[in-house]
Structure formats: C-alpha cells, structure tokens
PyMOL commands that place a pseudoatom at each C-alpha (Angstrom):
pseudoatom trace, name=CA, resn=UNK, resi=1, chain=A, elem=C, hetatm=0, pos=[-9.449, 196.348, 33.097]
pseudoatom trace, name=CA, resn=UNK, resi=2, chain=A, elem=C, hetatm=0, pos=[-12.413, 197.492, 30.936]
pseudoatom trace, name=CA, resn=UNK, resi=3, chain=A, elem=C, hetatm=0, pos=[-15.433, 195.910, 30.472]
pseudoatom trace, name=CA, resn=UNK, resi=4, chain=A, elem=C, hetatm=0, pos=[-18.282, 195.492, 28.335]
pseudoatom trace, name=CA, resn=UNK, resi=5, chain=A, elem=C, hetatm=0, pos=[-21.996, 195.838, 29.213]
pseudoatom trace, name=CA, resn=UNK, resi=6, chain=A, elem=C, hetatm=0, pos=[-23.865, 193.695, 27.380]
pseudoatom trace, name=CA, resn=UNK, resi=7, chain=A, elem=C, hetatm=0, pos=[-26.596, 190.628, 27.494]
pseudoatom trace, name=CA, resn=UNK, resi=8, chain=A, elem=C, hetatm=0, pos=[-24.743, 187.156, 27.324]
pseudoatom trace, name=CA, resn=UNK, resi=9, chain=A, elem=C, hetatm=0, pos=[-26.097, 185.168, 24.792]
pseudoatom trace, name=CA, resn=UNK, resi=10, chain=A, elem=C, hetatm=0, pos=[-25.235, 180.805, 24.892]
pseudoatom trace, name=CA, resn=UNK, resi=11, chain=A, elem=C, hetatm=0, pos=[-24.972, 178.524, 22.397]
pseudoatom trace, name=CA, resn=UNK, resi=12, chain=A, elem=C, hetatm=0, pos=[-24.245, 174.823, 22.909]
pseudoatom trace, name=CA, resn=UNK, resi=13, chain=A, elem=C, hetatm=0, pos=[-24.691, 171.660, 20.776]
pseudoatom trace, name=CA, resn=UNK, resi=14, chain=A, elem=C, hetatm=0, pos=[-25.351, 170.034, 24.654]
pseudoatom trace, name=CA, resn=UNK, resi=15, chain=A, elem=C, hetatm=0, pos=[-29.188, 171.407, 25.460]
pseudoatom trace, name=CA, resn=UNK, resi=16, chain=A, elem=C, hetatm=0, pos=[-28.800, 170.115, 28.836]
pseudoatom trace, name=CA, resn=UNK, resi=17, chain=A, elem=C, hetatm=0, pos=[-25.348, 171.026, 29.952]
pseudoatom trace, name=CA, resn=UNK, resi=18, chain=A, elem=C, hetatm=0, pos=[-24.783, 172.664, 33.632]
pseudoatom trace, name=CA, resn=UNK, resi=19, chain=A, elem=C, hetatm=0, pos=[-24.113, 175.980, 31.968]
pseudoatom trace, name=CA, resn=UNK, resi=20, chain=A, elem=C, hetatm=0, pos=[-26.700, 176.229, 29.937]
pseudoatom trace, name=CA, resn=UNK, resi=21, chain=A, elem=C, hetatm=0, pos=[-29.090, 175.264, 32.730]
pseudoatom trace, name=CA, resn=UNK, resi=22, chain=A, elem=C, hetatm=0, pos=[-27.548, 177.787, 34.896]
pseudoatom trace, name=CA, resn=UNK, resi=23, chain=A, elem=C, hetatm=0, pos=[-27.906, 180.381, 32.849]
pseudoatom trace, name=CA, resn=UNK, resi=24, chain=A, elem=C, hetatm=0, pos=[-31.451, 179.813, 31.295]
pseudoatom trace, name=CA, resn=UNK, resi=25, chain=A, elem=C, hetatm=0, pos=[-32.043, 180.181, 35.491]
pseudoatom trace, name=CA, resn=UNK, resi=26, chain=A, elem=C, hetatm=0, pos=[-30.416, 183.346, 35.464]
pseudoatom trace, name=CA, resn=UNK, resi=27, chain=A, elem=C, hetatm=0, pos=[-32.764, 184.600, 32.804]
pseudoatom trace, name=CA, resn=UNK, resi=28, chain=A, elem=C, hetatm=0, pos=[-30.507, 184.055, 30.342]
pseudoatom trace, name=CA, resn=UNK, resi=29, chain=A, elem=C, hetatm=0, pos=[-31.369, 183.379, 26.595]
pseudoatom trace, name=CA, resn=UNK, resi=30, chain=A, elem=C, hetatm=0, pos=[-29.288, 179.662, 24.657]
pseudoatom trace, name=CA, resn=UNK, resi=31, chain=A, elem=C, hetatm=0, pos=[-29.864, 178.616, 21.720]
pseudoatom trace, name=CA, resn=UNK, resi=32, chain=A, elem=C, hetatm=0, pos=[-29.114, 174.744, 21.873]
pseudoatom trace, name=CA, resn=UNK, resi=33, chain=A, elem=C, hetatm=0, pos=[-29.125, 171.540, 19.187]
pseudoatom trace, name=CA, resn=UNK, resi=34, chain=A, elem=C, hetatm=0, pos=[-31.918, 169.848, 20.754]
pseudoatom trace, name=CA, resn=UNK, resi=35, chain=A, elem=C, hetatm=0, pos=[-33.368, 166.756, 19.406]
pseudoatom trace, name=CA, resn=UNK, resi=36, chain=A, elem=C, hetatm=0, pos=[-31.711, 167.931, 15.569]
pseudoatom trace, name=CA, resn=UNK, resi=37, chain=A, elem=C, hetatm=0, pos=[-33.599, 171.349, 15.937]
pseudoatom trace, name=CA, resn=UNK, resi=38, chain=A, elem=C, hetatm=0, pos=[-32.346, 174.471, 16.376]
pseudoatom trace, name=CA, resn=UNK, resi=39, chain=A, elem=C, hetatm=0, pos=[-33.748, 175.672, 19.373]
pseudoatom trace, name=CA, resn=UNK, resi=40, chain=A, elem=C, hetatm=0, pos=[-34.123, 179.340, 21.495]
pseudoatom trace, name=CA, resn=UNK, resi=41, chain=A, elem=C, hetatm=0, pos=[-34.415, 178.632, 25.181]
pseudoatom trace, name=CA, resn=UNK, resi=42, chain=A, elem=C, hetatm=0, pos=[-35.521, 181.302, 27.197]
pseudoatom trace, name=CA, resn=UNK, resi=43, chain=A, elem=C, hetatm=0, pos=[-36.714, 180.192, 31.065]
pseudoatom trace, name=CA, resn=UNK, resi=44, chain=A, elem=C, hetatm=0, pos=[-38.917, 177.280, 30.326]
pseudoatom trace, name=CA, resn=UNK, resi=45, chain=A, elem=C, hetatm=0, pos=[-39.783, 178.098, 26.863]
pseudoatom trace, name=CA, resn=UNK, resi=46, chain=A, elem=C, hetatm=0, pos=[-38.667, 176.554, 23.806]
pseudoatom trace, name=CA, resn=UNK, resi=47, chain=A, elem=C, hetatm=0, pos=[-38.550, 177.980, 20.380]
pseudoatom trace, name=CA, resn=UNK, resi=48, chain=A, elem=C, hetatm=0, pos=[-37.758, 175.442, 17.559]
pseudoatom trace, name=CA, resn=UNK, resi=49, chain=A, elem=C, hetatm=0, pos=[-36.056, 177.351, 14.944]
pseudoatom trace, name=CA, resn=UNK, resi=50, chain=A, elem=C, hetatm=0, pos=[-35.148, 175.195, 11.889]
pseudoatom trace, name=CA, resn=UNK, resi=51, chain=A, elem=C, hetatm=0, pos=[-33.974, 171.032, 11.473]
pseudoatom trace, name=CA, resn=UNK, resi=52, chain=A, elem=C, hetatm=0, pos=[-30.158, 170.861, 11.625]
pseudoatom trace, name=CA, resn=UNK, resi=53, chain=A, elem=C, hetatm=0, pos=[-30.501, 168.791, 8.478]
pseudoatom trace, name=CA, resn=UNK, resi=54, chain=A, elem=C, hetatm=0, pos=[-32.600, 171.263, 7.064]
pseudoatom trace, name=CA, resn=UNK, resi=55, chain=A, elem=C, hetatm=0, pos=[-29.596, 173.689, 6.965]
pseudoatom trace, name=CA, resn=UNK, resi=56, chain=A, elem=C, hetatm=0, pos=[-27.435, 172.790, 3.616]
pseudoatom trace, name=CA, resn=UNK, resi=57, chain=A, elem=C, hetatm=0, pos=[-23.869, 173.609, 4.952]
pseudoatom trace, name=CA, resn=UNK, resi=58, chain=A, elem=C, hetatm=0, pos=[-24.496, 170.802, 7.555]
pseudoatom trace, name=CA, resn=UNK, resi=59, chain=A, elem=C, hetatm=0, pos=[-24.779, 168.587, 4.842]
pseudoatom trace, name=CA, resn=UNK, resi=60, chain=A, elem=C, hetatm=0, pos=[-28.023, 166.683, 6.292]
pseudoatom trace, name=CA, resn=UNK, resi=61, chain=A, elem=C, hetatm=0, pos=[-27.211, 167.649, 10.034]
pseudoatom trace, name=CA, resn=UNK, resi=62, chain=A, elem=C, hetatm=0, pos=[-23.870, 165.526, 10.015]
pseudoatom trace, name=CA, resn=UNK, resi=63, chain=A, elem=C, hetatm=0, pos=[-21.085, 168.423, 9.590]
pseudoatom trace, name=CA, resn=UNK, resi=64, chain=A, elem=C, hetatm=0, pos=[-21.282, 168.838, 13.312]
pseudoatom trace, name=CA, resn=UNK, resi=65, chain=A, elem=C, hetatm=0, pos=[-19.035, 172.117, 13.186]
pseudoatom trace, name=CA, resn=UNK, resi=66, chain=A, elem=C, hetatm=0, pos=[-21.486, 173.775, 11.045]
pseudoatom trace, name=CA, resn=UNK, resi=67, chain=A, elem=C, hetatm=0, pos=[-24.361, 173.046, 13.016]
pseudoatom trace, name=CA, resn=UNK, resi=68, chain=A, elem=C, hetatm=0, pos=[-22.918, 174.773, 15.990]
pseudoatom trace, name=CA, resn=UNK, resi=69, chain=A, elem=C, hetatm=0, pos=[-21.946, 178.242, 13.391]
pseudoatom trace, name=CA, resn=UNK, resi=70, chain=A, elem=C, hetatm=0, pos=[-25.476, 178.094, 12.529]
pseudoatom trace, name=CA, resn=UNK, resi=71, chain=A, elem=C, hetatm=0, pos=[-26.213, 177.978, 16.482]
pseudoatom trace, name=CA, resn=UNK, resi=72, chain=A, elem=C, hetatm=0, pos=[-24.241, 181.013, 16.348]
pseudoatom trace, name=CA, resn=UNK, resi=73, chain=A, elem=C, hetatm=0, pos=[-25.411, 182.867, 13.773]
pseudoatom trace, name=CA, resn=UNK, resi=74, chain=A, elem=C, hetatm=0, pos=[-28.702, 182.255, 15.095]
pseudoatom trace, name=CA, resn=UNK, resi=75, chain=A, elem=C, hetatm=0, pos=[-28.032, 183.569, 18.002]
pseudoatom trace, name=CA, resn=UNK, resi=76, chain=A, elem=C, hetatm=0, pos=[-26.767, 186.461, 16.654]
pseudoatom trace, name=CA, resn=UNK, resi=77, chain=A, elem=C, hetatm=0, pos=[-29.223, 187.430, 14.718]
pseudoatom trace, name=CA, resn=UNK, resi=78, chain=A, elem=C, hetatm=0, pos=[-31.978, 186.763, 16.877]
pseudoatom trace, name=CA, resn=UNK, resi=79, chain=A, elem=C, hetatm=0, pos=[-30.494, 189.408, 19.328]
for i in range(1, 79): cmd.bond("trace and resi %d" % i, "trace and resi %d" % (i + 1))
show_as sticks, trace
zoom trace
C-alpha cells in the first residue's frame, strides 16, 4: 500500500477528548470548539481564533455542523 507523508492536522468539537490529548502530546497541532471559540492547540498553547457565533453560517454558534466545517477550514488554512 502507498502512503502519504504528511503532518496530521485534528479537529474536534470535543477540546478535551483522548485523541486530541494524545496527539497535542505527540506534538501534534487541533484545532478544537472550546468554550464557543475557535481554538489552535499546539502543546500547551492556546490560540483563540474567532467566536463560533461570530461565524454567520453557524447561525449564532447553534448550526453545530457548520461549526465543525469552519474547524476545518481553519485548520486548513492555517497549515
């Protein structure tokens, strides 16, 4: 099988899961719903990045979906 090499990036509307813990230990970079932010976790530090409700397609934070694509796209563009 083929594989890619390439830095592993989470996202997860649970800050505090095992797996995000796990990898934020590994060295790894998350970017979580955390308190309704938007927030970059790398190691210990926290980045807030924007409110949830601040984001209009999650219509005040409460289209729960949409919060978690704008983890995403966070993510994505952030790397």
């Amino acid at each position: 099988p083929h594989r890619v090499r390439a830095r592993v990036v989470l996202f997860s509307m649970t800050p505090g899961s095992a797996r995000v813990r796990a990898h934020l230990r590994r060295g790894g970079t998350a970017y979580v719903l955390d308190d309704g932010w938007l927030v970059e976790r790398r190691g210990d530090a926290r980045r807030r990045i924007v409110a949830a409700a601040d984001i209009p397609a999650t219509l005040g934070g409460l289209a729960r979906h949409n919060v978690a694509n704008a983890l995403a796209a966070a993510a994505g563009a952030r790397q």
